[in-house]
C-alpha positions in Angstrom: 3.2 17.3 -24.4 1.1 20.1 -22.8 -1.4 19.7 -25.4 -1.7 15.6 -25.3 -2.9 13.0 -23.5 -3.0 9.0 -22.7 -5.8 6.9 -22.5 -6.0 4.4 -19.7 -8.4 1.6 -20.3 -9.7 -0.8 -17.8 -10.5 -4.6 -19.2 -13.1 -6.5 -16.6 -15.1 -9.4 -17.2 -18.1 -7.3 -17.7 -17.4 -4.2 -18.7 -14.4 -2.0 -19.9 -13.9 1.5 -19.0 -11.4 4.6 -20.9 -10.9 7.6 -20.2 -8.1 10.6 -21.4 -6.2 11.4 -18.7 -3.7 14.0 -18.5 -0.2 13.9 -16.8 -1.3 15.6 -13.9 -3.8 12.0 -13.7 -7.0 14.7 -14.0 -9.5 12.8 -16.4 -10.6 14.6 -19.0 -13.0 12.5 -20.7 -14.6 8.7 -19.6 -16.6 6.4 -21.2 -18.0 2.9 -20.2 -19.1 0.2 -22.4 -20.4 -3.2 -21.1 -18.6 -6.7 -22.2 -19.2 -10.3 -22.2 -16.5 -12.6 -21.6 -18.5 -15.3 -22.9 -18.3 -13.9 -26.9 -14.5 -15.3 -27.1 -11.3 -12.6 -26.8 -11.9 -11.4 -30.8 -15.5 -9.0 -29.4 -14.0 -8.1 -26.4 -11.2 -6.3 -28.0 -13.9 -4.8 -30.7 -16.0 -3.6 -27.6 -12.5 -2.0 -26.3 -12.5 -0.3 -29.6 -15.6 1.1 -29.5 -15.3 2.6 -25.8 -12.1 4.3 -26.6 -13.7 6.0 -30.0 -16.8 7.0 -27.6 -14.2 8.1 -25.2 -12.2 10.4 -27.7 -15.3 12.0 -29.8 -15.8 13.6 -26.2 -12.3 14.6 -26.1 -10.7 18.1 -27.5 -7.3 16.5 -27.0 -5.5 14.0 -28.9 -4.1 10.7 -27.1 -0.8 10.1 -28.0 -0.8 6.2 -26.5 -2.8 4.0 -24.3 -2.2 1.9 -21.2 -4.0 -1.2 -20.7 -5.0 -3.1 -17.0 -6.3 -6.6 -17.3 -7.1 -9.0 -14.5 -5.0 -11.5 -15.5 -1.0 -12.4 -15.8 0.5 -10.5 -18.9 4.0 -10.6 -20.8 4.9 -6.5 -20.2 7.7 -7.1 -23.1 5.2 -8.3 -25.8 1.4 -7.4 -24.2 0.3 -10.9 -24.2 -2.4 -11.9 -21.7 -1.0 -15.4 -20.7 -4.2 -15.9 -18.3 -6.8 -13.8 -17.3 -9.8 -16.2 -15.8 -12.4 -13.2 -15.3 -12.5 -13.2 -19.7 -11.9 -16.8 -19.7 -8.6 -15.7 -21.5 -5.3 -17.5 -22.5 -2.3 -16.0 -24.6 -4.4 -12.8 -26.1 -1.7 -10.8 -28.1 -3.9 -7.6 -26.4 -1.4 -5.0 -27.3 -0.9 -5.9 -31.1 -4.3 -6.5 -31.5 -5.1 -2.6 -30.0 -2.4 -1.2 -32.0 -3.5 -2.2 -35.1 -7.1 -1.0 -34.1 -6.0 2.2 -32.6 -2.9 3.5 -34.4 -1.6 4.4 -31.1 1.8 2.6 -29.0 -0.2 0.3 -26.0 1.4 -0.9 -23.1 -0.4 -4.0 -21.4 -0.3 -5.0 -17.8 -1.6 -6.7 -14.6 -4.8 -4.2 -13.6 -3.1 -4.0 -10.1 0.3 -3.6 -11.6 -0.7 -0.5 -13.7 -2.9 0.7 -10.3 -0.1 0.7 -8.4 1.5 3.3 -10.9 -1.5 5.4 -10.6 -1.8 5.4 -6.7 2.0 6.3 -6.3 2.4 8.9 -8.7 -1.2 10.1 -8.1 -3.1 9.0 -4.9 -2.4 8.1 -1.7 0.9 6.4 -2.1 2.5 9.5 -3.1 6.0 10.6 -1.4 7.4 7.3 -0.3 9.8 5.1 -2.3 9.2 1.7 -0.7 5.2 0.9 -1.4 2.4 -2.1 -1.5 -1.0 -1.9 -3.0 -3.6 -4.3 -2.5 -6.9 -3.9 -4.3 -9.5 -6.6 -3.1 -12.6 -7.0 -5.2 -13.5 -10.2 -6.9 -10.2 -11.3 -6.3 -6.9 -9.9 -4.5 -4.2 -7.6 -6.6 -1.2 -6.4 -5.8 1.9 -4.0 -6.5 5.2 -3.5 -5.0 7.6 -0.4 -5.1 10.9 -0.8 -3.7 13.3 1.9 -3.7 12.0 4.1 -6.1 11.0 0.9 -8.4 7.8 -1.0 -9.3 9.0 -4.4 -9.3 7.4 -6.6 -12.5 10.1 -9.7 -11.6 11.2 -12.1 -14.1 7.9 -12.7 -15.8 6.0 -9.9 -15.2 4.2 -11.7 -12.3 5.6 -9.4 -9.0 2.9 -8.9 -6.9 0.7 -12.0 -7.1 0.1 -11.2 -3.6 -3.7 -13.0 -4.1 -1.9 -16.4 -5.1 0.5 -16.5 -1.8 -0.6 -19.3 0.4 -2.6 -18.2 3.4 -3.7 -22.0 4.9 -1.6 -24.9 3.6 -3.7 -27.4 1.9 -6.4 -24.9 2.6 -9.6 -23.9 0.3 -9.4 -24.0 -3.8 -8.6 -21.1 -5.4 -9.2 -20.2 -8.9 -5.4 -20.6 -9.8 -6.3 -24.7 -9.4 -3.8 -24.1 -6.5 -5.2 -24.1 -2.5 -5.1 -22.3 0.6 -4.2 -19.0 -1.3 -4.6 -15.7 0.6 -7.6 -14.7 -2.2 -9.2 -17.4 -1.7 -10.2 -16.5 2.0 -10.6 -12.7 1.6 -11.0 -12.3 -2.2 -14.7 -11.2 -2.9 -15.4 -14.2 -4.6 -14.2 -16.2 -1.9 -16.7 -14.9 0.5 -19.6 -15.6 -1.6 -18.6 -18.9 -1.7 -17.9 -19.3 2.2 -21.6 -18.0 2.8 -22.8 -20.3 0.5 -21.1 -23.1 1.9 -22.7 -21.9 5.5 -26.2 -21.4 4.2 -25.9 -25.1 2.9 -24.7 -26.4 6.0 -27.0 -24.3 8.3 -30.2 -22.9 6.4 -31.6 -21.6 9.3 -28.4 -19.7 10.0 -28.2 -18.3 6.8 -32.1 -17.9 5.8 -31.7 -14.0 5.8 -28.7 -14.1 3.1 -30.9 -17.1 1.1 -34.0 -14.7 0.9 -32.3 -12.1 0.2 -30.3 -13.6 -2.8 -33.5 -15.9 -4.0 -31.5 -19.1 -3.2 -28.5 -20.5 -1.9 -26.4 -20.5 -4.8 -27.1 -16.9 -5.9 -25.8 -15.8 -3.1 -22.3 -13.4 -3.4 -20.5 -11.2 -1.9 -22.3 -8.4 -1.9 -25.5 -10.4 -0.6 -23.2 -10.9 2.5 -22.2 -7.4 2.6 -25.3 -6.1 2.8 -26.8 -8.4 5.1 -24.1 -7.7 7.7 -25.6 -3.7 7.1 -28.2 -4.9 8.8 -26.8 -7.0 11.1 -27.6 -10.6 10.4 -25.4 -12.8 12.4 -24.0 -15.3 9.9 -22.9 -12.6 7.8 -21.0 -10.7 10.6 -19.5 -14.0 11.3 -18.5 -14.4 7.7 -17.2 -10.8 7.4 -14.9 -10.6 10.3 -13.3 -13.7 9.0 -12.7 -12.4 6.4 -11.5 -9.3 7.8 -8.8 -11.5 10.0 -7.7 -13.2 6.8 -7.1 -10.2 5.5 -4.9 -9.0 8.0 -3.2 -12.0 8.6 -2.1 -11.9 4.6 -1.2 -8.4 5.2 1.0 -9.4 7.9 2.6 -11.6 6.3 3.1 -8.6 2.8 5.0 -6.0 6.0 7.1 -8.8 6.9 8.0 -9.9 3.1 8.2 -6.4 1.5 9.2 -3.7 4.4 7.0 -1.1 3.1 6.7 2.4 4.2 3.4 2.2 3.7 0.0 0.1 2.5 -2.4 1.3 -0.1 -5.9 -1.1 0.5 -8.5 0.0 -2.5 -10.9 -2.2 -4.6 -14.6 -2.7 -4.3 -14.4 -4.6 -0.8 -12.4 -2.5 0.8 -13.8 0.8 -0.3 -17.3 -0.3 0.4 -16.6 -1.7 4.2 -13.7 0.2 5.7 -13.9 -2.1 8.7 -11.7 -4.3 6.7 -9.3 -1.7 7.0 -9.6 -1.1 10.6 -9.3 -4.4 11.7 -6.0 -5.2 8.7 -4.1 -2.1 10.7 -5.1 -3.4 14.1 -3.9 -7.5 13.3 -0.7 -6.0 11.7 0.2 -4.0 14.4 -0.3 -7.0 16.7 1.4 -10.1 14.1 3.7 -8.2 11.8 8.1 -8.1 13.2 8.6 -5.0 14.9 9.8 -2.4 13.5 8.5 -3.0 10.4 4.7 -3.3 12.1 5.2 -0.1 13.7 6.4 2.2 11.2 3.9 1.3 8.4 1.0 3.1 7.6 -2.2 1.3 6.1 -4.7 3.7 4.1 -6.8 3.5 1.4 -6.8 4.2 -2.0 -7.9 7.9 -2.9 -8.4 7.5 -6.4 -11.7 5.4 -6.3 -13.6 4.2 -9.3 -10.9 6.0 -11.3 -8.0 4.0 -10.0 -8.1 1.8 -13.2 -7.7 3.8 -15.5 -5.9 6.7 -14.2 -3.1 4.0 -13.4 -3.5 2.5 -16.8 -2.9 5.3 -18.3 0.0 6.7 -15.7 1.7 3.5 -16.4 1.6 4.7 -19.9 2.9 7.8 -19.6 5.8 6.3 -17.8 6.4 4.4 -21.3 5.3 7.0 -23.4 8.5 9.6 -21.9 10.7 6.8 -21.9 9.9 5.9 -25.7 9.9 9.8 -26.6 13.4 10.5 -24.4 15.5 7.5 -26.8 14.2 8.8 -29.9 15.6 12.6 -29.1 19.4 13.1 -30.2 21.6 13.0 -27.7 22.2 17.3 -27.4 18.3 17.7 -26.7 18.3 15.3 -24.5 20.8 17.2 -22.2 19.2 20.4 -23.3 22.6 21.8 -24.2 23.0 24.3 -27.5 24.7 22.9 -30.0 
């Protein structure tokens, strides 16, 4: 094992990322190739191929498996992406196709799902045994470890923390369901909230409408970086969206019980207000004791926390796979 190691890859709408990780989670080697979604499932997977053979003709190590994160809903016993909107995906068979490709076992899951492997064996959810990790970016993700466990549930689908219902009847969201907890504080949510306001007010929002060229180019990061500089609709827009996200939190310590939050993703690592203010609403709408014994951070791992939890998710697999196939007396490490 000492001289081996797993590749975690990282499947977004527009680009993939790989890297060889070791089981320590240091990266040895990373590449990243762009994709587009709108080529159909069949290129996407070719353009995976071709980041992980860039990836290994770095390498001086062999990878003996690869772990997989998708946004999307996957099938862990078979590697199926069921849905994942961001590729415009339904019912990929990701892992067989990869196998074929790679020659190497693959073990598919939710992006956040193999995250949260990552940021509790490796980052800053290390040490406890009771766990949430929400990564907000385009959307909201999420991961659960309870007891020593990370929960997948019956179908995989534990921690669809995004798709939990915020405002009843509220907004769309993206699951064709409404009111969900993503679709007030996911980053795709906001861009659509600031359009909605520069549409209603363009004088209000004439500093976010310049800036993106018209109303609807405007995203999230338009708003982001208009609040930088202090323009008052975007303030407006971003401390909502700050409350929202701590009132869903609120709701995750009441639910779960963890010891402790991991906040990461692109939102939250680029604005750690939205932390600030998620600890401060918890403390104040969260059950006692459970508001006053959790800690909130964020994620340590940083643009890595895709694939170092892809591939730590992997690993996980990868011992479990290598510990059946042993005979029993090496298991135990007896002499026979």
């Amino acid at each position: 094992m000492s001289s081996a190691s797993i590749l975690g890859i990282d499947v977004g709408g527009t680009k993939v990322e790989s890297a060889l990780v070791d089981a320590d989670g240091s990266v040895r080697t990373a590449h990243r190739h762009p994709t587009n979604a709108d080529r159909g499932a069949h290129r996407v997977v070719d353009d995976i191929v071709r980041c992980v053979r860039s990836c290994l003709s770095q390498a001086s190590r062999r990878a003996v498996a690869a772990g997989v994160g998708v946004a999307g809903q996957v099938d862990p016993e078979t590697g199926v992406v069921r849905s994942a909107p961001s590729l415009d995906w339904r019912e990929v068979p990701l892992r067989e196709r990869l196998e074929d490709a790679l020659d190497l076992p693959v073990t598919v899951a939710n992006d956040v799902r193999a995250i949260t492997h990552g940021v509790w064996t490796h980052g800053a959810g290390r040490g406890t045994d009771n766990l949430v990790v929400v990564f907000v970016g385009t959307g909201i993700g999420g991961g659960i470890v309870s007891d020593g466990h990370v929960l997948e549930g019956g179908q995989g689908l534990a921690g669809e923390l995004g798709h939990t219902t915020l405002m009843p009847y509220g907004r769309s969201c993206r699951c064709r369901s409404r009111g969900c907890w993503e679709a007030y504080a996911g980053g795709w949510a906001l861009g659509e909230r600031a359009r909605q306001a520069a549409r209603t007010d363009p004088e209000a929002g004439a500093a976010l409408i310049e800036r993106a060229g018209d109303v609807e180019s405007i995203t999230g990061r338009t708003v982001h970086e208009a609040y930088d500089e202090g323009d008052p609709l975007a303030t407006r827009l971003v401390d909502a969206t700050a409350e929202y996200l701590g009132l869903g939190l609120a709701s995750v310590v009441n639910a779960v019980n963890p010891e402790r939050v991991v906040l990461g993703g692109g939102v939250i690592e680029g604005h750690l207000s939205y932390a600030e203010e998620a600890r401060r609403i918890v403390r104040a709408q969260a059950l006692r004791p459970a508001a006053d014994e959790v800690e909130i951070v964020t994620s340590e791992l940083g643009g890595r926390a895709g694939t170092v939890g892809a591939a730590t998710m992997a690993w996980t697999h990868h011992e479990g796979r290598e510990a059946t196939q042993k005979p029993p007396d090496s298991q135990a490490g007896r002499p026979t």
